[in-house]
Each structure stands twice: as structure tokens, then as C-alpha cells.
KOLKEFI-886673 format. One record per atom (N, C-alpha, C): residue in three letters; atom name; z, x, y. Coordinates in nm, 4 decimals, decimal comma. Last residue first. Layout:
<atoms>
ATOM  ALA  CA  Z  X  Y
...
</atoms>
This chain:
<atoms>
ATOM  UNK  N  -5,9183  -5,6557  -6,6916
ATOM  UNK  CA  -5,8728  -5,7142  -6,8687
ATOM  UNK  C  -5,8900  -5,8469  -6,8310
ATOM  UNK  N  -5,9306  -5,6240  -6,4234
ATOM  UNK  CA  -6,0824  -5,6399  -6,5124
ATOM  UNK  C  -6,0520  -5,6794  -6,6572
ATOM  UNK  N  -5,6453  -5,5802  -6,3936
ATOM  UNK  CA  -5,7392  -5,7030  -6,3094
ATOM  UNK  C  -5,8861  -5,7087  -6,3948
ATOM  UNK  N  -5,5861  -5,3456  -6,5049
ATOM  UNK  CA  -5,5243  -5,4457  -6,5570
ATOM  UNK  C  -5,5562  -5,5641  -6,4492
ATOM  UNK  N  -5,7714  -5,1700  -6,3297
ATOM  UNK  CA  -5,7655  -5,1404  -6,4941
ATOM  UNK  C  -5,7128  -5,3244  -6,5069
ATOM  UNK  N  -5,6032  -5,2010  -6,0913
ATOM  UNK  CA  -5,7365  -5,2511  -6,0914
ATOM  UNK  C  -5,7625  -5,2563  -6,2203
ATOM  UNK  N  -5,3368  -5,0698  -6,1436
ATOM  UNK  CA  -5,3755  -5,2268  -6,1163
ATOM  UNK  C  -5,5293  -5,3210  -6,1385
ATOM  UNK  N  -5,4541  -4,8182  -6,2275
ATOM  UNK  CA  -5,3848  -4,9163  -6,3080
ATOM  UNK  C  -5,3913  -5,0759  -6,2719
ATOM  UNK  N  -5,5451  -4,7213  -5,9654
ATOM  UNK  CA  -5,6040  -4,7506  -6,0635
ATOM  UNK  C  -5,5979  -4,8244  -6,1609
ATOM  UNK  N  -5,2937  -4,7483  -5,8462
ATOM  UNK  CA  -5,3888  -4,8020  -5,7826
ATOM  UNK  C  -5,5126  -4,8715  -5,8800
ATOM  UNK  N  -5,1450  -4,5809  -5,9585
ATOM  UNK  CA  -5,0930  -4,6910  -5,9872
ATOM  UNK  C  -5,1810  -4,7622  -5,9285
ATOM  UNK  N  -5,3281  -4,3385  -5,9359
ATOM  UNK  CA  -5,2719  -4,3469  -6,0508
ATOM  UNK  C  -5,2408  -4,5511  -6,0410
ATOM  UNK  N  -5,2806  -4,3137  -5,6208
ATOM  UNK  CA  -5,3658  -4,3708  -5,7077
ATOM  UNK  C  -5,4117  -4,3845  -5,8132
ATOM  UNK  N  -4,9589  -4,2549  -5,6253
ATOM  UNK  CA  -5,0622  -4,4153  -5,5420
ATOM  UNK  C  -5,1628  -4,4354  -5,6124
ATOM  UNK  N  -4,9321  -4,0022  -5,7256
ATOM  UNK  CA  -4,8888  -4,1213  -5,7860
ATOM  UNK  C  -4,9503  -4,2815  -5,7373
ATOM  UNK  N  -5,1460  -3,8402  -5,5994
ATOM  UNK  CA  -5,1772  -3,8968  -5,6966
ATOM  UNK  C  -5,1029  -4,0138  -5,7814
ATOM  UNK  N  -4,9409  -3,8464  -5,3394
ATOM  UNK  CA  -5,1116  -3,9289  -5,3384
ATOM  UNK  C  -5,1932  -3,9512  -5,4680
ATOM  UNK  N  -4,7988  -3,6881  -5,4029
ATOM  UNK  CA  -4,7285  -3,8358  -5,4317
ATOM  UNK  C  -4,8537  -3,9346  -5,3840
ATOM  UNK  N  -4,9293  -3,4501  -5,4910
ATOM  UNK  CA  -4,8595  -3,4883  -5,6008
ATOM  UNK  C  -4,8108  -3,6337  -5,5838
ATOM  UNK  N  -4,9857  -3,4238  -5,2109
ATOM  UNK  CA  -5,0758  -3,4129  -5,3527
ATOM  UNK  C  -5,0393  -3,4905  -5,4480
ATOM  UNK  N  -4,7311  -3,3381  -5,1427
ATOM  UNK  CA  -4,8009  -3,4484  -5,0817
ATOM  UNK  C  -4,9035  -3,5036  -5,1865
ATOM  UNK  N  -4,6565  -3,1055  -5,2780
ATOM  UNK  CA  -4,5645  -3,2208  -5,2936
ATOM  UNK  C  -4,6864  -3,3561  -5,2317
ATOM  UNK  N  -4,8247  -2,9750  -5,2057
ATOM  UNK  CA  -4,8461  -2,9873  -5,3601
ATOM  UNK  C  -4,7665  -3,1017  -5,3585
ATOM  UNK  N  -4,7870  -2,9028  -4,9122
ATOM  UNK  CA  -4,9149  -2,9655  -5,0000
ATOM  UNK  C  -4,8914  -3,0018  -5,1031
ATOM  UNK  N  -4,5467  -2,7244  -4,9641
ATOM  UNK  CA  -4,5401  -2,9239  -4,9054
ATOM  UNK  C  -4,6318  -2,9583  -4,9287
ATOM  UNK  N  -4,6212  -2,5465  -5,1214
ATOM  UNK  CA  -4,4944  -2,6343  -5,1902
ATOM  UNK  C  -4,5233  -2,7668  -5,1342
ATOM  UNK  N  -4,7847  -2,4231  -4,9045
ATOM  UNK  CA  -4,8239  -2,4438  -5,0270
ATOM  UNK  C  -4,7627  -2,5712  -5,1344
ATOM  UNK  N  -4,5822  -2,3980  -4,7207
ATOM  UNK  CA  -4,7128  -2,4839  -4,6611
ATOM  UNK  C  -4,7319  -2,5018  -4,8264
ATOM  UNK  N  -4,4272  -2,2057  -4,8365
ATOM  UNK  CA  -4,3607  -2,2685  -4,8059
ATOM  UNK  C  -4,4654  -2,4335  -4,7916
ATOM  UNK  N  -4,6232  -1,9338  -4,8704
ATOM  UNK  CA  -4,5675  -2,0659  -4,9918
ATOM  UNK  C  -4,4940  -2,1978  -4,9623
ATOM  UNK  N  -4,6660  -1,8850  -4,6180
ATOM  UNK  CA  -4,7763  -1,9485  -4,6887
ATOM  UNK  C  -4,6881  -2,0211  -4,8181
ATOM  UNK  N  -4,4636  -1,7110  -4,5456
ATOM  UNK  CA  -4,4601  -1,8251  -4,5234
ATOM  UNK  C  -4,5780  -1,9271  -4,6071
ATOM  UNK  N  -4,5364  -1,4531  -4,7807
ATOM  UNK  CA  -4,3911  -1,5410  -4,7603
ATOM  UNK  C  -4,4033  -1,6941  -4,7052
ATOM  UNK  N  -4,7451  -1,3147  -4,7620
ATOM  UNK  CA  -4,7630  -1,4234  -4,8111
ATOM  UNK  C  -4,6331  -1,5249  -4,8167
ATOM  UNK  N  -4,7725  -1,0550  -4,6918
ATOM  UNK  CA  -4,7408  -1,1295  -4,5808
ATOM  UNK  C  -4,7531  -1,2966  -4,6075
ATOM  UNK  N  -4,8988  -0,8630  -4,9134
ATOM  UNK  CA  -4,7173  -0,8796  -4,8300
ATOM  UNK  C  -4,6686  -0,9695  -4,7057
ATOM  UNK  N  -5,0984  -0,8704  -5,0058
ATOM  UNK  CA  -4,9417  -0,9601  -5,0430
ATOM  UNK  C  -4,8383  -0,9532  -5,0048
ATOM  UNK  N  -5,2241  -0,6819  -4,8725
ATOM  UNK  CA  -5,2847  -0,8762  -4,8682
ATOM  UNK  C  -5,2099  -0,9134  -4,9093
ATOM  UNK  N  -5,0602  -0,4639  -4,8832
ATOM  UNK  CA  -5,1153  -0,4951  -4,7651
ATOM  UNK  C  -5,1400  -0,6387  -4,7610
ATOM  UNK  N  -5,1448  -0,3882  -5,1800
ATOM  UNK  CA  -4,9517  -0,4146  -5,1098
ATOM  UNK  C  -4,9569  -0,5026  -4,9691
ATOM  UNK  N  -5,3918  -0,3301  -5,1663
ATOM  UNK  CA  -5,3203  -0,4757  -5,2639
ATOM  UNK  C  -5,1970  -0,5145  -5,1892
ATOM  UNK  N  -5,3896  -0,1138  -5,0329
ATOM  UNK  CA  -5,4888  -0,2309  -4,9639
ATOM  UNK  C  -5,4407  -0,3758  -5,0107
ATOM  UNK  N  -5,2015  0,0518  -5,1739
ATOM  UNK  CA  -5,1766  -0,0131  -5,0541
ATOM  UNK  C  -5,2383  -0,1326  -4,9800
ATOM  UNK  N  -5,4282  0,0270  -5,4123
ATOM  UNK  CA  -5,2703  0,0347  -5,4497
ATOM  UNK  C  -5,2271  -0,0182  -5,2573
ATOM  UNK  N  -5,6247  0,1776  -5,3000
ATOM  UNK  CA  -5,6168  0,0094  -5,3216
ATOM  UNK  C  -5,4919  -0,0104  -5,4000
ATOM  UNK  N  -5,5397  0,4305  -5,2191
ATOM  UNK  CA  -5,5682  0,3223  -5,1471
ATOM  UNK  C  -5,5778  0,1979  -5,2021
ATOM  UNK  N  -5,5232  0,5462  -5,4974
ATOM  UNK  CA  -5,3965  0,5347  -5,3861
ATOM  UNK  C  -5,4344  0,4067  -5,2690
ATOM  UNK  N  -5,7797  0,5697  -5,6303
ATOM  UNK  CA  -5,6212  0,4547  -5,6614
ATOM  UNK  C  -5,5019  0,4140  -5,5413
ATOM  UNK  N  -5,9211  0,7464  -5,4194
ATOM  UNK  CA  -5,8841  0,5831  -5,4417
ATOM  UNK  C  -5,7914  0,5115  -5,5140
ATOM  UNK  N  -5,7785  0,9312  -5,4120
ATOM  UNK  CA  -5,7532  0,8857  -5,3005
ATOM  UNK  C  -5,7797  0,7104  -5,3301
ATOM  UNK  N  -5,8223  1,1213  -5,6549
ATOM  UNK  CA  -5,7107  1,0608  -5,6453
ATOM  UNK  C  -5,6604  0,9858  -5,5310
ATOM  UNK  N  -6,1038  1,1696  -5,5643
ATOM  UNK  CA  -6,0176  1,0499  -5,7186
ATOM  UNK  C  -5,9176  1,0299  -5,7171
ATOM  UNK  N  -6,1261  1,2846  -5,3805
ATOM  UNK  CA  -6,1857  1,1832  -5,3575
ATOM  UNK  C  -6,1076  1,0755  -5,4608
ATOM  UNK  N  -5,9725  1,5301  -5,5023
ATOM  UNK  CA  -5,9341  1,4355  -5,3432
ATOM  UNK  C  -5,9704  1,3071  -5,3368
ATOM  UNK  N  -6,1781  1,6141  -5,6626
ATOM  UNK  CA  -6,0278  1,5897  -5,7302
ATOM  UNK  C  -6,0069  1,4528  -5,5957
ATOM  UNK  N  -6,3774  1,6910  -5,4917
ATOM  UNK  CA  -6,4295  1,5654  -5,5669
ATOM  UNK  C  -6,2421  1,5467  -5,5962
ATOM  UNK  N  -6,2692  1,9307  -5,3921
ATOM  UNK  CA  -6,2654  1,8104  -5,2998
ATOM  UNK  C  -6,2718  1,6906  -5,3314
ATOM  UNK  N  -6,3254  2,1168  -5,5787
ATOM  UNK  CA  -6,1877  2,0756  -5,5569
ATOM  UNK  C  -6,1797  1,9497  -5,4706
</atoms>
């Protein structure tokens, strides 16, 4: 009867262990959004960076 205990203890726990590492992810998106934005306007620089140089070797 004890093995039953053991099987139905693990779903249960990593069911909470999961609830546990995502539940505190609220502010992290916020940091996430302004990276991506920054990212995103460091690839427009060198996008157009590249381009210039592209259209100096023609």
C-alpha cells in the first residue's frame, strides 16, 4: 500500500515544484521586454551599418 503513496506523491510534487519556478516570473518579463527592445534597436544600427559598408565596396 505504501508503493500506491510513493505514485501518487510524485505527480503531485512536480505539479507544485512547476507552480513554484513560475510563479514568480512577473517582474522578469518586464526586464525581458526592455532587453528585446534594446536588442532590437542595436540590430537596427547594425543592419544600417552594414548596409553602408555593403554600398562603399560596390
Amino acid at each position: 500500500m505504501a508503493w500506491w503513496l510513493l505514485l501518487l506523491i510524485c505527480p503531485l510534487m512536480m505539479i507544485f515544484m512547476m507552480k513554484g519556478m513560475h510563479g514568480g516570473h512577473g517582474n522578469h518579463q518586464e526586464v525581458s521586454q526592455e532587453d528585446f527592445e534594446e536588442l532590437k534597436t542595436k540590430n537596427q544600427q547594425l543592419s544600417q551599418e552594414l548596409n553602408e559598408i555593403k554600398s562603399k565596396l560596390k
